[in-house]
C-alpha positions as CSV (number, residue, x, y, z in Angstrom):
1,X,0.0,0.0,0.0
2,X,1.3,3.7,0.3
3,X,2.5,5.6,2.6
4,X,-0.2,7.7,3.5
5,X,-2.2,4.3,3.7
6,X,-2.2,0.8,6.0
7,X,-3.0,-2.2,3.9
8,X,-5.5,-4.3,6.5
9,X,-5.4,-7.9,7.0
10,X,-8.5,-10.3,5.4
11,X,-10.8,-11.0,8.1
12,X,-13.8,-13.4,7.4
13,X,-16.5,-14.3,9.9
14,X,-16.4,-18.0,10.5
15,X,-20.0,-19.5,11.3
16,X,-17.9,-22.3,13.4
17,X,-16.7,-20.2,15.8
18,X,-18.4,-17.7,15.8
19,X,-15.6,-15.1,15.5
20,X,-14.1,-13.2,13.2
21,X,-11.1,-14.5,11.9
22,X,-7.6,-13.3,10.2
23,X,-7.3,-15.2,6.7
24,X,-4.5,-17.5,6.9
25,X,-4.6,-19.8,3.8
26,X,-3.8,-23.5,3.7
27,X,-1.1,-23.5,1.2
28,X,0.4,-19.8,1.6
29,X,-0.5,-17.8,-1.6
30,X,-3.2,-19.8,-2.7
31,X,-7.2,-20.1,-1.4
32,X,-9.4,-22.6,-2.3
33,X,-12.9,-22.1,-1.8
34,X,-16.2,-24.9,-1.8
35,X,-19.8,-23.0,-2.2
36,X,-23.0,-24.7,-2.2
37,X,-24.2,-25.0,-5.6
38,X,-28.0,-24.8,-6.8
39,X,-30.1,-28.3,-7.1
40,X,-30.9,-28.0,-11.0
41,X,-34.6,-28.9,-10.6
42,X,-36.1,-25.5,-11.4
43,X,-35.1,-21.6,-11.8
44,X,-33.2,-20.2,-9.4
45,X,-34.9,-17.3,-7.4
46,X,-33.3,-14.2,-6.6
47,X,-32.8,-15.4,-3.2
48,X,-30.7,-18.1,-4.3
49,X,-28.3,-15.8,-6.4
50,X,-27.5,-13.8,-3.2
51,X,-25.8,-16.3,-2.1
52,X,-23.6,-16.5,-5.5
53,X,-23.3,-12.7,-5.7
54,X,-21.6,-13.0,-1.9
55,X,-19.4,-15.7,-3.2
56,X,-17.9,-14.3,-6.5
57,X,-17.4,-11.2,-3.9
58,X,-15.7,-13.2,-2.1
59,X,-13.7,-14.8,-4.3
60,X,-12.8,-11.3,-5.9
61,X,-11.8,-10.2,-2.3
62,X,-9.0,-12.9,-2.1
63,X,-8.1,-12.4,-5.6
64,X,-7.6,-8.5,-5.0
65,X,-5.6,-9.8,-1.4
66,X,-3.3,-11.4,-3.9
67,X,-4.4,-15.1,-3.8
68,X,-4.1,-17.4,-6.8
69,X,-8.2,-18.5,-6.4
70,X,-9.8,-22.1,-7.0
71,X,-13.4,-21.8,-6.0
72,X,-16.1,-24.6,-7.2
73,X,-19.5,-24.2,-7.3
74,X,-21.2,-27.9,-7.7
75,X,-24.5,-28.8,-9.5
76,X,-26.6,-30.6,-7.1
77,X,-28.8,-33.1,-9.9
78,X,-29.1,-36.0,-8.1
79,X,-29.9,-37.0,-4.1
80,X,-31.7,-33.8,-2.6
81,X,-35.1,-34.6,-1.3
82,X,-37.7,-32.5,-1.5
83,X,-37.1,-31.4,1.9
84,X,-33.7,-30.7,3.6
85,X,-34.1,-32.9,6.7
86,X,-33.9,-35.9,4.5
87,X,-37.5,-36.7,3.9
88,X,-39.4,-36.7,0.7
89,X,-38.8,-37.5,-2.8
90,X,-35.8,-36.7,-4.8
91,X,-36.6,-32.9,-6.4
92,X,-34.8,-33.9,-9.8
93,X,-37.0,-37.6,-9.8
94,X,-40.3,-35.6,-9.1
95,X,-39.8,-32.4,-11.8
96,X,-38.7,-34.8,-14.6
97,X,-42.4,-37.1,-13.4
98,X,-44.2,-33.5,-13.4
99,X,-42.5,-32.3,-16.9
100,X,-42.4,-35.7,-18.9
101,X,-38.8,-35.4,-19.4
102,X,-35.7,-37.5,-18.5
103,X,-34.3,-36.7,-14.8
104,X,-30.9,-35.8,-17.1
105,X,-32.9,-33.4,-19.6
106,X,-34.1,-30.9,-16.6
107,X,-30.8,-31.2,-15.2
108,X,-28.9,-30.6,-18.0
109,X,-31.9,-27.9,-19.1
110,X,-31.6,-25.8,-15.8
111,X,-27.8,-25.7,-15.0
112,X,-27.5,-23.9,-18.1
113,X,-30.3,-21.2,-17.1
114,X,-28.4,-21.1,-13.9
115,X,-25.1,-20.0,-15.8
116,X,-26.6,-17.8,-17.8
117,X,-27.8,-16.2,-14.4
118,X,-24.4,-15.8,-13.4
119,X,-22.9,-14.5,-16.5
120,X,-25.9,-12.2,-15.9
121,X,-25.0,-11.1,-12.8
122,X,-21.2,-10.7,-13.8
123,X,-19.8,-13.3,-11.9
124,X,-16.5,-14.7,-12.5
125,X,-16.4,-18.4,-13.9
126,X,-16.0,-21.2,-11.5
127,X,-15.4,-25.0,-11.8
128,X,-19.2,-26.5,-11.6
129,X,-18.7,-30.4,-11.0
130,X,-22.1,-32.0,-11.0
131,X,-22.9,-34.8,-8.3
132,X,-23.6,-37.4,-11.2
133,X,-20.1,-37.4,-12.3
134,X,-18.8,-38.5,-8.8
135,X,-21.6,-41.3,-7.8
136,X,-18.4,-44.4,-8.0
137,X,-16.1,-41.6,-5.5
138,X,-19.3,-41.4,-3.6
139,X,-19.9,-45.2,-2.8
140,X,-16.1,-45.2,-2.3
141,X,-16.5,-42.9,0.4
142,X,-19.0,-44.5,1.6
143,X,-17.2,-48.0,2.1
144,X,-14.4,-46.0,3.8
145,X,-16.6,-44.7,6.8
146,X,-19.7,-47.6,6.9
147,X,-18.1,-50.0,9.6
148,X,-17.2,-47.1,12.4
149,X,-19.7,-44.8,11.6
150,X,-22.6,-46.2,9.2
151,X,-25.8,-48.4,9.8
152,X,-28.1,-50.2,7.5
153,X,-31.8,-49.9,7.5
154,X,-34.2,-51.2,4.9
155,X,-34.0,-47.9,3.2
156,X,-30.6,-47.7,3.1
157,X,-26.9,-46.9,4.7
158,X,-27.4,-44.2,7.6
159,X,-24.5,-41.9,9.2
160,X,-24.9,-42.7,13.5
161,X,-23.8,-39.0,14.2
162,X,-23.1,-39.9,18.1
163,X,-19.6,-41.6,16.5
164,X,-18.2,-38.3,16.1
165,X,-17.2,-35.6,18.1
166,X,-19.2,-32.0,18.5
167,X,-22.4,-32.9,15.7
168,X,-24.5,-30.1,15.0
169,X,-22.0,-27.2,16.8
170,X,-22.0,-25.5,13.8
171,X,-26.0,-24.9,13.9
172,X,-25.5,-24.6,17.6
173,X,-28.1,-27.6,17.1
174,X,-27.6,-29.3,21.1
175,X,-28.3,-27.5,24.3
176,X,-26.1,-27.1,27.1
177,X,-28.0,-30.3,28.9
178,X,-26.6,-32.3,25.2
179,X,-29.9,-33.4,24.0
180,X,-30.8,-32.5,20.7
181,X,-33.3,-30.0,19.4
182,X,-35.5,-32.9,17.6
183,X,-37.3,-36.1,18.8
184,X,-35.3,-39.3,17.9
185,X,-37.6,-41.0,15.3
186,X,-38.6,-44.2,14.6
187,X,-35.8,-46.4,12.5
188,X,-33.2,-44.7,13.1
189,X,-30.7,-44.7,16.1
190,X,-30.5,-40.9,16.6
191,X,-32.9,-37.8,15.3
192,X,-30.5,-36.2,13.3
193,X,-29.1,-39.4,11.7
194,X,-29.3,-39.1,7.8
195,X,-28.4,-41.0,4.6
196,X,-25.2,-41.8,3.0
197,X,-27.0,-44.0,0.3
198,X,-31.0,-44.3,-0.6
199,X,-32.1,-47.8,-1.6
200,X,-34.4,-47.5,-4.3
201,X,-37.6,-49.0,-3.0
202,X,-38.2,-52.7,-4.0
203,X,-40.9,-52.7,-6.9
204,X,-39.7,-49.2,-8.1
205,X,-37.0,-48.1,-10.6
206,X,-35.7,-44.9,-10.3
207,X,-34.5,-42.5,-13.3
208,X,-31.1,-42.1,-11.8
209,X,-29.7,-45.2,-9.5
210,X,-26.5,-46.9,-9.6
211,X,-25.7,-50.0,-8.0
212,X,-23.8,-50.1,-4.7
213,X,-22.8,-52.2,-1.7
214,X,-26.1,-51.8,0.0
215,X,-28.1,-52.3,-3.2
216,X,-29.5,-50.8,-5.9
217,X,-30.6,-46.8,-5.3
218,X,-28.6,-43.2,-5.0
219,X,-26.4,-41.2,-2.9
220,X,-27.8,-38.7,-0.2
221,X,-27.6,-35.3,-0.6
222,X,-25.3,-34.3,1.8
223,X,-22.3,-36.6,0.6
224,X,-21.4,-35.2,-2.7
225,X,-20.1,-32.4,-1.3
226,X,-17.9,-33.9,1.1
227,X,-16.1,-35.9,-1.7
228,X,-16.1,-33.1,-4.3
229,X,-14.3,-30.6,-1.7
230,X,-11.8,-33.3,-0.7
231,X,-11.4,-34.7,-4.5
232,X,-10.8,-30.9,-6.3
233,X,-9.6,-28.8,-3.0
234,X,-7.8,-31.8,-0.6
235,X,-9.1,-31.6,3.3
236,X,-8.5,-29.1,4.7
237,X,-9.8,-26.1,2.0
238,X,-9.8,-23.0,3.1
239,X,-13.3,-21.4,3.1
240,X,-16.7,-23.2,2.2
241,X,-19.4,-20.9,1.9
242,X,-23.5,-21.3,1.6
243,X,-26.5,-20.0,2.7
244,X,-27.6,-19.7,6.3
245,X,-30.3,-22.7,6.1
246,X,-27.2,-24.8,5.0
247,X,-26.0,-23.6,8.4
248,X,-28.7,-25.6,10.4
249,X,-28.7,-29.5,8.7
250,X,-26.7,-29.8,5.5
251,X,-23.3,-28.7,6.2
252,X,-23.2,-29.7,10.0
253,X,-23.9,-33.2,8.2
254,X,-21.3,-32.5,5.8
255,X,-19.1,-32.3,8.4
256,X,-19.9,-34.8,10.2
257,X,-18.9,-37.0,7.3
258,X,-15.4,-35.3,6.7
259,X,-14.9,-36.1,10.2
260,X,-15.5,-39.7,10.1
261,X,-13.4,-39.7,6.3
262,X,-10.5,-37.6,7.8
263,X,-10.5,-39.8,10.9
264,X,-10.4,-36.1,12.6
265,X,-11.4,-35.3,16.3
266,X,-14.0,-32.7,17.4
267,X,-14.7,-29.1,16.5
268,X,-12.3,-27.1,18.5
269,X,-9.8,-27.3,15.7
270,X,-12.2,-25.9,12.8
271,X,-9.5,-27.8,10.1
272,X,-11.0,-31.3,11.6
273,X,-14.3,-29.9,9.8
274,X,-12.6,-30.3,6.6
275,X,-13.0,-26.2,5.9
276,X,-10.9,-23.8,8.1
277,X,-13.8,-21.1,7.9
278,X,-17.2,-21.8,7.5
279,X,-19.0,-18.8,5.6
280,X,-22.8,-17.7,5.5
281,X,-25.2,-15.4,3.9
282,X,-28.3,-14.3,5.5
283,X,-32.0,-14.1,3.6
284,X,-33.5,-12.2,0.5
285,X,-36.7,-11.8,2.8
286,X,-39.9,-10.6,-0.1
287,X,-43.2,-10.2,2.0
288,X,-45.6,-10.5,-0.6
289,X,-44.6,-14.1,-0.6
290,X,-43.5,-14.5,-4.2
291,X,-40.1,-15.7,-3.1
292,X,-41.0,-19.3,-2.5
293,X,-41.0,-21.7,-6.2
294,X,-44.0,-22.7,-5.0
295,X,-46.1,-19.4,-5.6
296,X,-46.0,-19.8,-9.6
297,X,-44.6,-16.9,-11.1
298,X,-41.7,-16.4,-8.2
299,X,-39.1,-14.0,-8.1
300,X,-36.0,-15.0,-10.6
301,X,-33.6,-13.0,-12.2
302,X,-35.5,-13.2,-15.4
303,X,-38.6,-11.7,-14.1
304,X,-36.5,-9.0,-12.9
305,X,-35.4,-7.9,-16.7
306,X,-39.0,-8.6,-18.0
307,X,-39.8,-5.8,-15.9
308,X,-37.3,-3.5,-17.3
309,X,-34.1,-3.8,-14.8
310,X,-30.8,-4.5,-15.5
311,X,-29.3,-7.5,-13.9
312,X,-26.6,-5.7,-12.2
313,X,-29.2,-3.2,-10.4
314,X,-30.1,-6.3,-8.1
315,X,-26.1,-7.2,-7.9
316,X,-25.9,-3.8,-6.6
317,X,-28.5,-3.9,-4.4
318,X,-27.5,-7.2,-3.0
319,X,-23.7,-5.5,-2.3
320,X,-25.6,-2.6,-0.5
321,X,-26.4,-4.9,2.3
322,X,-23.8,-6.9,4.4
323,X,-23.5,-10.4,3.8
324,X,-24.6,-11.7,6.6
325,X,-27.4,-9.0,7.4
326,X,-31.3,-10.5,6.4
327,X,-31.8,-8.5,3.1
328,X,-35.3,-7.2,2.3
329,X,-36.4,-7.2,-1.7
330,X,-38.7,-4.5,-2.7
331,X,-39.1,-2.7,-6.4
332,X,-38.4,0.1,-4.6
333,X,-35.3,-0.9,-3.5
334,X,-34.7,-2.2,-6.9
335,X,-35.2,1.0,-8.2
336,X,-33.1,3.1,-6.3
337,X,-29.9,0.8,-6.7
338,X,-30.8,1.2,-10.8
339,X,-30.2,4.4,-10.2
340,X,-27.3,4.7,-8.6
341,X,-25.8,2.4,-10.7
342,X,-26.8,4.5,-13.3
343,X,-25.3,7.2,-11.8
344,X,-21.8,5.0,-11.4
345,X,-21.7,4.7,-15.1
346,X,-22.4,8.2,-16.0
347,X,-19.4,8.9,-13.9
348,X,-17.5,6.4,-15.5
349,X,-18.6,7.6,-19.0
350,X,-17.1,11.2,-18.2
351,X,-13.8,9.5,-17.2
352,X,-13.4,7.8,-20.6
353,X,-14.4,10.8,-22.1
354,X,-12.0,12.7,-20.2
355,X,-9.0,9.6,-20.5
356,X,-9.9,9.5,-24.5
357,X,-9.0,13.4,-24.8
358,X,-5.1,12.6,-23.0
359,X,-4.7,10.1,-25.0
360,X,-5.8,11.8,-28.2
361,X,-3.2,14.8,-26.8
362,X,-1.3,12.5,-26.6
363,X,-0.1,12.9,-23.2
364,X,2.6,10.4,-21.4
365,X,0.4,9.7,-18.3
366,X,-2.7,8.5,-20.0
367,X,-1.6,5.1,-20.0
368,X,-4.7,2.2,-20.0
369,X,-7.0,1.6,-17.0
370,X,-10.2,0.7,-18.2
371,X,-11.5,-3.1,-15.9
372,X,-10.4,-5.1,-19.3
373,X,-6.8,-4.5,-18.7
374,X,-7.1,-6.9,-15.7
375,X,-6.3,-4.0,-12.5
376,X,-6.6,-5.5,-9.4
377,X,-6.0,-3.2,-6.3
378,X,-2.9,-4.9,-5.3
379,X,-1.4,-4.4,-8.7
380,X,-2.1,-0.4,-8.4
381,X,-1.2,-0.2,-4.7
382,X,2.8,1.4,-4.8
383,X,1.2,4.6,-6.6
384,X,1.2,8.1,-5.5
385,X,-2.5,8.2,-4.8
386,X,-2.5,12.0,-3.0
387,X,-6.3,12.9,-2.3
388,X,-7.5,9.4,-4.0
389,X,-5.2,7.5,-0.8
390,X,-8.2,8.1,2.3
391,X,-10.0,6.3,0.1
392,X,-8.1,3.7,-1.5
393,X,-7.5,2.7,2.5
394,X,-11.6,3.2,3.4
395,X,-12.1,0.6,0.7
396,X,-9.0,-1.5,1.7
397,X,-10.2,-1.5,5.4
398,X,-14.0,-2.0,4.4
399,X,-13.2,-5.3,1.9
400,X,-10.8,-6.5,4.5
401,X,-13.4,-6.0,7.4
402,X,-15.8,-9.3,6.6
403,X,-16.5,-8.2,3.1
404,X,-18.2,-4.9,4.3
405,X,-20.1,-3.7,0.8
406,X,-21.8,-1.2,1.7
407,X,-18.9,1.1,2.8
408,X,-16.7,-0.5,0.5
409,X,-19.8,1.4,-2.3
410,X,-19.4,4.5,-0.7
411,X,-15.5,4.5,-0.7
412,X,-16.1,4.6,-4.7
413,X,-18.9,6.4,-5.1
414,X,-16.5,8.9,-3.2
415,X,-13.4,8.3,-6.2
416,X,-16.1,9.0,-8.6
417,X,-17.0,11.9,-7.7
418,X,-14.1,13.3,-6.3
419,X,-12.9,16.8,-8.7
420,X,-9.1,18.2,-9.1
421,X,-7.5,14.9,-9.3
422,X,-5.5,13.2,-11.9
423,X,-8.2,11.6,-14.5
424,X,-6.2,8.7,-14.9
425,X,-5.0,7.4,-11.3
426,X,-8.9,8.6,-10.6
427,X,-10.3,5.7,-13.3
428,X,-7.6,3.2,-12.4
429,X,-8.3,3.5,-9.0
430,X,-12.4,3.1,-9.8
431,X,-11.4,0.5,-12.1
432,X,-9.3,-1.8,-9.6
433,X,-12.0,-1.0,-6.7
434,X,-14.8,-2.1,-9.2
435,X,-12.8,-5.1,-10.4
436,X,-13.3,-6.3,-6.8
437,X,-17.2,-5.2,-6.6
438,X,-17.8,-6.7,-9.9
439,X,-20.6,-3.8,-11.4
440,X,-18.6,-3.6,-14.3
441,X,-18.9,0.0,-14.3
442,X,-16.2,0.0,-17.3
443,X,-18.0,-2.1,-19.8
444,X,-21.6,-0.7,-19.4
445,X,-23.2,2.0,-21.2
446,X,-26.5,3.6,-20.1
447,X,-28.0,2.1,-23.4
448,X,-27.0,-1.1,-21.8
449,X,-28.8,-0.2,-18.3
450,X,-32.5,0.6,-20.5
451,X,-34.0,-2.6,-20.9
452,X,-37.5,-2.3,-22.2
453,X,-40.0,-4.6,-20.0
454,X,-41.9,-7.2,-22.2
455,X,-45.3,-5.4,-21.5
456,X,-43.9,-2.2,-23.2
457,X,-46.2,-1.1,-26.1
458,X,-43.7,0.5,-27.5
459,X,-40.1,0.2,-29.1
460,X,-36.6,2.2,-28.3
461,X,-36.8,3.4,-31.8
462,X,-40.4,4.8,-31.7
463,X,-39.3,6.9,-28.3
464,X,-36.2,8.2,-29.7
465,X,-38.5,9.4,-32.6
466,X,-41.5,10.7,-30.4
467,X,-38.8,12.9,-28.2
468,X,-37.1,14.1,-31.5
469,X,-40.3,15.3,-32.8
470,X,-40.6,16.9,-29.2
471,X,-38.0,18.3,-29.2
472,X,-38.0,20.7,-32.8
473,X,-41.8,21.4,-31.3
474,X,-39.7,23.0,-27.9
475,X,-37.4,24.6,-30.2
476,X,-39.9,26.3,-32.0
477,X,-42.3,27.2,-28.9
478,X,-45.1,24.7,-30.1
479,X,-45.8,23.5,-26.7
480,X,-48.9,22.3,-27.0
481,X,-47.0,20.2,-29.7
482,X,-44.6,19.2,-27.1
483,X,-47.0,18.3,-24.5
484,X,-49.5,16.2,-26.8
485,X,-46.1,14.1,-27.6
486,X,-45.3,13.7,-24.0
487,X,-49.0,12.8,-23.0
488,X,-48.9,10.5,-25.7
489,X,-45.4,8.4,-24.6
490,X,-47.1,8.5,-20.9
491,X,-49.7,6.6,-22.4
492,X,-47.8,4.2,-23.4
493,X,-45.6,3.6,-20.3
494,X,-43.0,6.4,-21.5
495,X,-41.8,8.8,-18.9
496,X,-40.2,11.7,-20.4
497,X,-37.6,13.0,-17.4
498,X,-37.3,16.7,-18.4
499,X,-34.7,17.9,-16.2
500,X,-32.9,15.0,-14.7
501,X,-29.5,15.5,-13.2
502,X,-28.7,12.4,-14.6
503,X,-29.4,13.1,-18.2
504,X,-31.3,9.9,-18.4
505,X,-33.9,11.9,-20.4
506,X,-36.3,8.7,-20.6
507,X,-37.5,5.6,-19.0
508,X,-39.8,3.0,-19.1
509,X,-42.1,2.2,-16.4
């Protein structure tokens, strides 16, 4: 960093403890990251892509930190019941019965919707094994742990989590008296006991089954995960992130299996969980109850550009909240953070404008600085920053201070609009700051950000037309002119923005 600025240390909140914790990595100048992928068994809401938008900022944290990054993502298409305390049918078996397709097709059919979310939401491209791919590692697994730690029931191989040290601490799921939070049920030896392998029931066949040492059926949910972080990252890894209902019964299962696999001893050494920090985001809470798949038209990312908003408005307003703070979706909200991304990339566009004129003068310091030149902030720290520095360290100290967004925003929204500084330190600094946000400010255009909703009667090209006719009525004082043609694009969902500071001049609504 520079002198007029202290570089901070990384430090992540880990769920296990409980504390907030200086990064150390595993293997020094590396970090290797696990997130809970999507079950590809429908569209994703918007409340699931929080959770991806806090990873790829996560991941872009370390990278900025100076961390060569390996993060996977899996594709959950085979073993999650329809509910996540290991009851129900299999989600993937019951959409493919409910669409008349193979169990393969809707997997196959929504992981790609799910990318395109991501690509979308401009985040960075990850390794997504799918759990299909590692079924024979799986049953390996399995054989590994079964005789200290595994029971067989008609329905198949159960984990016994009393052979293993501190179950559940990680969902604080046992009371100081030790007895669990659920009623021991009927079957199996312990409540919270759950599957390692599903037999598929005698008389059935299943769309996706393999055989195995305890017969013919399909992994449980909560193993693939274990064996894809140990297979791609090695045990321990350094972070493994996922939302906060993962918190409460599929990663303390998860962990209960890399326990009994590592051979490892209880909790109080968080690498003997097979993660070193154990990271979670909080809710998208929507109170009109559309967030839930099962309310028919829910809320995905798709629905939010039918309605005319750009996909990184809801990236922004996801940043504008603190990971682990419970995040309330509203329009509204949605609205404003259009705007103020808006406003980013009209500050942005007067850079490049400014940038292209030194360059065109041909001046010595107008060297390249746009986001596709790769900055980073580590690369630009070393620079003479003068009046950009107190905020180069207030983002510094806000990324390295549990991913803190929202002041981490406001430290750029401070470089944009800060006046007599040196255009091009000023964009390379919003640049590297933005490489770690991920808006990309420097590849948008505020054509880009005016997405016209499907139930617009009306095309770009016919509005652009209307407000040129308007305006040679203005010029000649023919208001009456000029106000038929506004009344006329209001009709039709048009609002003509005479006077905004942004210079947005139109919108749909």
């Amino acid at each position: 960093m520079t002198d007029d600025t202290t570089s901070h240390d990384l430090c992540l909140f880990n769920s296990l403890t409980r504390e907030l914790e200086t990064f150390t990595p595993v293997h020094p100048g590396e970090a290797r990251v696990y997130s809970c992928g999507p079950t590809v068994y429908n569209y994703q809401h918007v409340g699931n892509m929080r959770a991806y938008v806090f990873a790829d900022t996560l991941g872009r944290a370390l990278q900025y930190k100076g961390y060569k990054l390996t993060h996977v993502v899996n594709i959950t298409d085979v073993g999650h019941l329809t509910s996540d305390a290991d009851e129900g049918e299999d989600k993937m078996e019951k959409m493919a019965a409910l669409q008349g397709k193979s169990a393969w097709d809707i997997a196959a059919f929504y992981q790609a919707d799910f990318e395109q979310d991501l690509r979308r939401l401009n985040i960075e491209p990850k390794q997504h094994p799918r759990a299909t791919e590692y079924v024979d590692k799986m049953i390996e697994w399995g054989k590994s742990i079964a005789d200290k730690h595994c029971y067989e029931l008609d329905s198949g191989l159960y984990f016994d989590v009393s052979t293993i040290e501190d179950y559940g601490r990680l969902a604080r799921a046992v009371t100081e008296d030790g007895e669990g939070r659920i009623d021991t049920v009927e079957g199996k030896r312990n409540a919270a006991d759950f599957a390692i392998w599903r037999k598929t029931p005698e008389g059935e066949t299943r769309q996706m089954e393999w055989d195995s040492p305890w017969g013919k059926g399909a992994p449980g949910w909560h193993l693939e995960c274990s064996v894809m972080g140990e297979e791609l990252l090695g045990f321990p890894f350094d972070i493994h992130t996922g939302g906060i209902d993962h918190r409460e019964i599929h990663h303390p299962n998860e962990i209960a299996q890399n326990q009994a696999y590592c051979c490892a001893g209880g909790l109080s050494e968080a690498r003997n969980s097979g993660a070193n920090i154990w990271m979670h985001n909080n809710f998208l809470v929507e109170r009109s109850g559309k967030m839930s798949k099962s309310s028919g038209e829910f809320l995905r990312l798709q629905l939010l550009v039918d309605k005319g908003f750009h996909p990184l408005a809801y990236r922004l307003m996801c940043l504008q909240a603190h990971y682990r703070s419970e995040l309330e979706f509203s329009w509204e909200g949605l609205e404003a953070a259009l705007t103020r991304l808006k406003r980013m990339v009209m500050a942005v566009q007067t850079l490049k404008a400014r940038h292209a004129e030194l360059v065109s003068a041909s001046i010595a310091d107008a060297a390249p600085w746009m986001a596709d030149e790769g900055w980073t902030l580590k690369q630009v720290q070393g620079d003479g920053w003068g009046k950009l520095g107190p905020s180069l360290e207030k983002f510094d100290g806000a990324i390295s201070d549990d991913l803190n967004t929202p002041v981490a925003l406001t430290a750029l929204d401070d470089v944009l609009g800060m006046k007599k500084v040196d255009p091009v330190k000023k964009g390379k600094l919003a640049a590297a700051m933005d490489e770690v946000l991920g808006l990309n400010l420097f590849g948008l255009t505020r054509v880009d950000l005016r997405i016209r909703p499907v139930s617009a009667e009306i095309t770009e090209a016919e509005i652009e037309d209307a407000l040129d006719r308007r305006k040679a009525a203005r010029a000649q004082k023919d208001f009456a002119t000029s106000d038929a043609i506004r009344d006329e694009l209001a009709a039709k969902g048009v609002e003509v923005m005479d006077g905004d500071p942004l210079g947005w001049e139109w919108k749909l609504s």
